[in-house]
C-alpha positions in Angstrom: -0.8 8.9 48.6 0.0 5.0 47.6 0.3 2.7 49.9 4.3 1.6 50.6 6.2 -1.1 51.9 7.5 1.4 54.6 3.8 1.9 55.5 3.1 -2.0 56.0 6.3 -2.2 57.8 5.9 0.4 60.3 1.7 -0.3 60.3 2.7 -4.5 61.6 6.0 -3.8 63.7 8.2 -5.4 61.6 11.2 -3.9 59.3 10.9 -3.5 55.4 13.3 -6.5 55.1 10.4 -9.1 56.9 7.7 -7.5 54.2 9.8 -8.2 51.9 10.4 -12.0 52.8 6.5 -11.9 53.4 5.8 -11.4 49.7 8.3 -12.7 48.1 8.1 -16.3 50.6 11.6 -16.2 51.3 13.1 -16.8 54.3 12.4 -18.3 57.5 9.7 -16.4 59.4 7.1 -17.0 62.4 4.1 -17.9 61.3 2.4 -15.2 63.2 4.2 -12.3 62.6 3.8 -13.4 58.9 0.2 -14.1 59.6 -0.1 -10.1 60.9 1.9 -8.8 57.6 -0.3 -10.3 55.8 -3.1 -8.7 57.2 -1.8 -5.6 57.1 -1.4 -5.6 53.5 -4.5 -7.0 53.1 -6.5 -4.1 55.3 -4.0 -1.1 54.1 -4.7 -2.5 50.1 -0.6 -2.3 49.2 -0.1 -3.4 46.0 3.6 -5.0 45.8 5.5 -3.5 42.2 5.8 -6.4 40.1 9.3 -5.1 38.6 10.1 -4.9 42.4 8.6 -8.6 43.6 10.8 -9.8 40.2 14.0 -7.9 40.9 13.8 -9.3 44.2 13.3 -12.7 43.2 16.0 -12.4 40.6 14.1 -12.0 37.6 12.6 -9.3 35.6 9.9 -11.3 33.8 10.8 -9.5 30.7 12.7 -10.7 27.4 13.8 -8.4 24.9 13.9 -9.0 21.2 16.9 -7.1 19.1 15.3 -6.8 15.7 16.9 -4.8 12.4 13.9 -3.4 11.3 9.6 -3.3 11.8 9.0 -2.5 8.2 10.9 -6.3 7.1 7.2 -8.2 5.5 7.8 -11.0 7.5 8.8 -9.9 11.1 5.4 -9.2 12.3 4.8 -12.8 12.2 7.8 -13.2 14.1 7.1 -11.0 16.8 3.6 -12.1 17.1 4.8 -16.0 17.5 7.3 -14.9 20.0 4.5 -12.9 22.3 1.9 -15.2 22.0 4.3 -17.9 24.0 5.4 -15.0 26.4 2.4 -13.7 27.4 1.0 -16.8 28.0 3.7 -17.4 30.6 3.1 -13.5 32.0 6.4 -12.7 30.8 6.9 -8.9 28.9 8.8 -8.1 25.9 10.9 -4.9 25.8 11.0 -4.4 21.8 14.4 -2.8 19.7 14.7 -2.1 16.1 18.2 -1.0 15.0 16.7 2.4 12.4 18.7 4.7 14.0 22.0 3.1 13.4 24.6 3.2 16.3 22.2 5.2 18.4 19.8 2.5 18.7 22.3 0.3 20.0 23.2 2.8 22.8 19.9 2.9 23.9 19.5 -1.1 23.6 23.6 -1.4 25.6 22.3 0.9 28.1 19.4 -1.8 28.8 21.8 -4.9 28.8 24.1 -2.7 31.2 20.9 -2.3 33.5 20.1 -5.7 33.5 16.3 -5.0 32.4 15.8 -8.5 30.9 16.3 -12.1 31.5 16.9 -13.0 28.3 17.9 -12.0 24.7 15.8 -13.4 21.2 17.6 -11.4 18.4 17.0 -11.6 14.2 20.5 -10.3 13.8 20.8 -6.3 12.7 23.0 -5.0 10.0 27.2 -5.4 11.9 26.2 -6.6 15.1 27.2 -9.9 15.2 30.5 -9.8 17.0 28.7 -7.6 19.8 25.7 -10.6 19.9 28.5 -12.8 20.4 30.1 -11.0 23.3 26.8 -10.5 25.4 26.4 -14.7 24.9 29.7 -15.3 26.2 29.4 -12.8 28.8 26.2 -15.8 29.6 23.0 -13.5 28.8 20.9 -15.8 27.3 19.6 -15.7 23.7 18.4 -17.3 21.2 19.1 -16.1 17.4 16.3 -16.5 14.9 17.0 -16.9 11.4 20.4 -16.4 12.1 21.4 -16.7 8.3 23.9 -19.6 9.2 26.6 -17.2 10.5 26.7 -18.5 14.0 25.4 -21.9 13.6 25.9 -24.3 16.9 27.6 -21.3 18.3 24.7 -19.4 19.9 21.4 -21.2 20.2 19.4 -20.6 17.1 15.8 -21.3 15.4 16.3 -21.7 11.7 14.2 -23.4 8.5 15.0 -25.0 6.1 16.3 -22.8 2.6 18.2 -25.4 1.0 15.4 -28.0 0.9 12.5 -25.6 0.6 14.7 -24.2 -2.7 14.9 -27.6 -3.9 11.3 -27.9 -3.8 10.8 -25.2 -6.0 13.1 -26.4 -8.4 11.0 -29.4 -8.6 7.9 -27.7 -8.9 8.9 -26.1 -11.7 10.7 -28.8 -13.6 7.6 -30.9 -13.1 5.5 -28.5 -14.9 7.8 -28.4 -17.8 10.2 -25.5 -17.2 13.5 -26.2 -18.0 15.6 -22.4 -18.5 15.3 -20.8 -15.0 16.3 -18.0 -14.1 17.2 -17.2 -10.4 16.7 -13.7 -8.9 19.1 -13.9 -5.4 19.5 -12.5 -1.9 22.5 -10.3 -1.0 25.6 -12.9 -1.1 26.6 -11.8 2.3 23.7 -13.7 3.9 23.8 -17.5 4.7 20.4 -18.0 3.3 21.2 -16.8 0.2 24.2 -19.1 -0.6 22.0 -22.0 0.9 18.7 -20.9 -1.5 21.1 -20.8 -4.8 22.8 -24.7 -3.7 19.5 -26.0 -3.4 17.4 -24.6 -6.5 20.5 -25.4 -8.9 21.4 -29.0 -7.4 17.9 -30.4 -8.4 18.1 -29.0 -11.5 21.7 -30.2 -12.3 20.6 -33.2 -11.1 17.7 -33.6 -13.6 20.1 -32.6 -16.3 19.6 -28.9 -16.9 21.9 -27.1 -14.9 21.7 -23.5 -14.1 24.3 -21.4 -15.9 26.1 -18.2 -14.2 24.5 -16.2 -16.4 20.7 -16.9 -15.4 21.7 -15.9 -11.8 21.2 -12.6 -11.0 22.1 -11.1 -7.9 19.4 -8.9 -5.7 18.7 -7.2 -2.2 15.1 -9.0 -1.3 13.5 -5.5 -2.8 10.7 -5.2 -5.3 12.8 -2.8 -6.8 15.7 -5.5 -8.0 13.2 -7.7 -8.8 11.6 -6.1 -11.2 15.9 -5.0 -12.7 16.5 -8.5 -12.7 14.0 -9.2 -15.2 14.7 -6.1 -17.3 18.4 -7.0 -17.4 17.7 -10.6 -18.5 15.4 -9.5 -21.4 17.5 -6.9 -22.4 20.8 -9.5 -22.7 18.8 -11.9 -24.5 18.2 -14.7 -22.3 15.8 -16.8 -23.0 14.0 -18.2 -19.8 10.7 -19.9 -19.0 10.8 -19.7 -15.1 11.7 -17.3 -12.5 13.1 -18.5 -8.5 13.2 -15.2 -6.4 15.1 -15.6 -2.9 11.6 -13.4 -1.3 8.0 -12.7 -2.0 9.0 -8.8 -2.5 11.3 -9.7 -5.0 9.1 -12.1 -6.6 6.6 -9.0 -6.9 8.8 -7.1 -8.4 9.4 -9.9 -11.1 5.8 -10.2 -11.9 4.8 -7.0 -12.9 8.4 -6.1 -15.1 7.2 -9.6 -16.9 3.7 -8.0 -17.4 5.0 -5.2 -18.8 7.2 -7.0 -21.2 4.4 -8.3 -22.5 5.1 -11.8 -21.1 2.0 -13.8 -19.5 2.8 -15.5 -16.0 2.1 -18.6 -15.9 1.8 -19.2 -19.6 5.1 -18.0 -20.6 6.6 -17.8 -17.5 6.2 -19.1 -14.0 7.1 -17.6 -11.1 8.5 -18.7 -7.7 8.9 -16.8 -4.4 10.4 -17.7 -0.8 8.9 -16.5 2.3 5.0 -16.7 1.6 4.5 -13.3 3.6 0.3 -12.3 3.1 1.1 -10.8 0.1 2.2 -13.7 -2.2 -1.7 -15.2 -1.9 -3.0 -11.5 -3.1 -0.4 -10.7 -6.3 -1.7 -10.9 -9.8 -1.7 -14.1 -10.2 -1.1 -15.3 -6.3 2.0 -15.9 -6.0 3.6 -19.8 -5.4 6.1 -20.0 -2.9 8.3 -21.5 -0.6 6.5 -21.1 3.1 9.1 -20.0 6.0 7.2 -20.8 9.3 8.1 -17.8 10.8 5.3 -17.4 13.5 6.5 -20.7 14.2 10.3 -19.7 15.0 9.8 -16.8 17.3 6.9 -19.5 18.8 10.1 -21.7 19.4 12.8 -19.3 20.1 10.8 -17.8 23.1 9.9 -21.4 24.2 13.5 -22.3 24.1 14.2 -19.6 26.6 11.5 -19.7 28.7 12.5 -23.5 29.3 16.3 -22.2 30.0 14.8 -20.0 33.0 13.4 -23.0 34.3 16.4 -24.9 34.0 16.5 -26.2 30.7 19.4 -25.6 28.9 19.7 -23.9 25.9 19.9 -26.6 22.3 23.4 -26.5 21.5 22.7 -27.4 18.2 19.9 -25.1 15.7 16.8 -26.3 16.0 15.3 -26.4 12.5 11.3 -25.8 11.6 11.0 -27.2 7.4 9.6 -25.3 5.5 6.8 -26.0 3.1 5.8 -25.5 -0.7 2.1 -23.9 -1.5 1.6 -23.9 -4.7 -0.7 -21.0 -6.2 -1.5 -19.8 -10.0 1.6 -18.1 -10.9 3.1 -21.4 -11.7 -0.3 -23.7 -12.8 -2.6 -22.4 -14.4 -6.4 -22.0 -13.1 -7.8 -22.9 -16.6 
């Protein structure tokens, strides 16, 4: 049978209550009845819970993460940034995705109601933002990453920088001579989106080609609409010697329906993505793109919170990791 705390209790004389204060160094205690405790411990081998030692120190050691989705290319990276800072400070990470809908969120407000974490770091799901809201002004602590610029200075958040890092590719591609782009979007409903569109048509206003209506086609971040955007373009007659996609999938998907149109990439068309997941370096040809640092923001987010249980508080303002341009053959030619 284990070893309790009942059994070091009633093994040194002493109730549960002064083992407890014994391992968890609270408390006023004599020195020598905190001396025999610890002996007992030591000579019966009890091994303390560490969800119990935590609970009674007031923490769990554990922060969750509220995620829509595993199967998003880039969220990996995000995770893995996120646990690499946690587990380096012994802290846990209790994981939930949002794919079954309203009963995930059961299961995840059954955990907040339980009070099984310290601390929140969420990459907002699908309709959840006015319950994300609540449990930060109920005072659980979180941090939002990538928040999409829907609660900015609201809730502390870890964002990048879309607008500049669309701008970039806009001047990418006008420095390499191409001058009719066409722009493949995000859904309009997220922030990034709107911020991607401002940036990549600004610079190219600015240069004296602006970006008519009709060369922006809206799309979902899937291969799928990608590859539709291209087909609708050709088949409406636009003529266009660049392609922007808001994501590397996208981008992808804009590739191969300009292969099979016959069109050569980056001869006759170069090609942009946003995200630089590991795919965009393995496409036909690699794909250039605008580089989130995502590893990078769930490196921050978690650091952010970690400092608030130490008594930091929490940025009141986003804190913003730029993004970067890497520029690959789908826009310059390796001949």
């Amino acid at each position: 049978m284990p070893i309790t705390i009942a059994d070091v209790a009633a093994r040194a004389k002493v109730s549960k209550t002064t083992v407890s204060r014994v391992l968890n160094g609270k408390g006023e205690l004599d020195e020598s009845t905190a001396a025999r405790v610890r002996a007992v411990i030591e000579e019966l081998g009890y091994v303390p819970s560490a969800r119990a030692v935590n609970l009674a120190r007031g923490r769990t050691r554990v922060v969750a993460m509220l995620v829509p989705s595993l199967t998003w290319p880039w969220m990996g990276e995000v995770v893995q940034g996120a646990v690499d800072v946690l587990e380096a400070e012994e802290y846990g990470l209790l994981l939930f995705t949002c794919n079954r809908g309203e009963d995930s969120m059961r299961q995840f407000g059954a955990q907040v109601a339980a009070k099984s974490f310290d601390g929140l770091l969420v990459i907002e799901p699908e309709g959840t933002l006015d319950y994300i809201a609540t449990l930060h002004a109920r005072g659980l602590p979180m941090v939002l990453i990538d928040d999409r610029d829907q609660m900015s200075g609201q809730i502390p958040s870890v964002g990048t920088t879309n607008h500049i890092g669309a701008g970039a590719a806009a001047r990418h591609l006008i420095e390499v001579g191409r001058h009719r782009p066409l722009m493949i979007t995000g859904p309009s409903r997220f922030g990034c989106t709107q911020q991607r569109r401002d940036g990549f048509t600004a610079v190219y206003a600015d240069a004296g080609h602006p970006v008519g209506d009709e060369r922006i086609l809206l799309g979902d971040f899937t291969f799928e609409q990608g590859a539709e955007g291209i087909h609708r373009a050709i088949a409406a007659g636009i003529e266009f010697d660049a392609v922007f996609c808001h994501n590397d999938v996208s981008a992808a998907g804009a590739m191969q329906a300009l292969l099979e149109h016959g069109r050569r990439i980056p001869e006759d068309v170069s090609v942009v993505g946003f995200d630089d997941i590991p795919m965009a370096a393995h496409t036909q040809p690699p794909l250039t793109t605008v580089h989130q640092p995502m590893r990078e923001m769930g490196e921050a987010a978690a650091r952010a919170l970690l400092a608030h249980f130490e008594g930091t508080p929490l940025p009141n303002r986003p804190t913003i990791i730029p993004a970067t341009f890497t520029v690959r053959e789908s826009t310059v030619s390796s001949s």
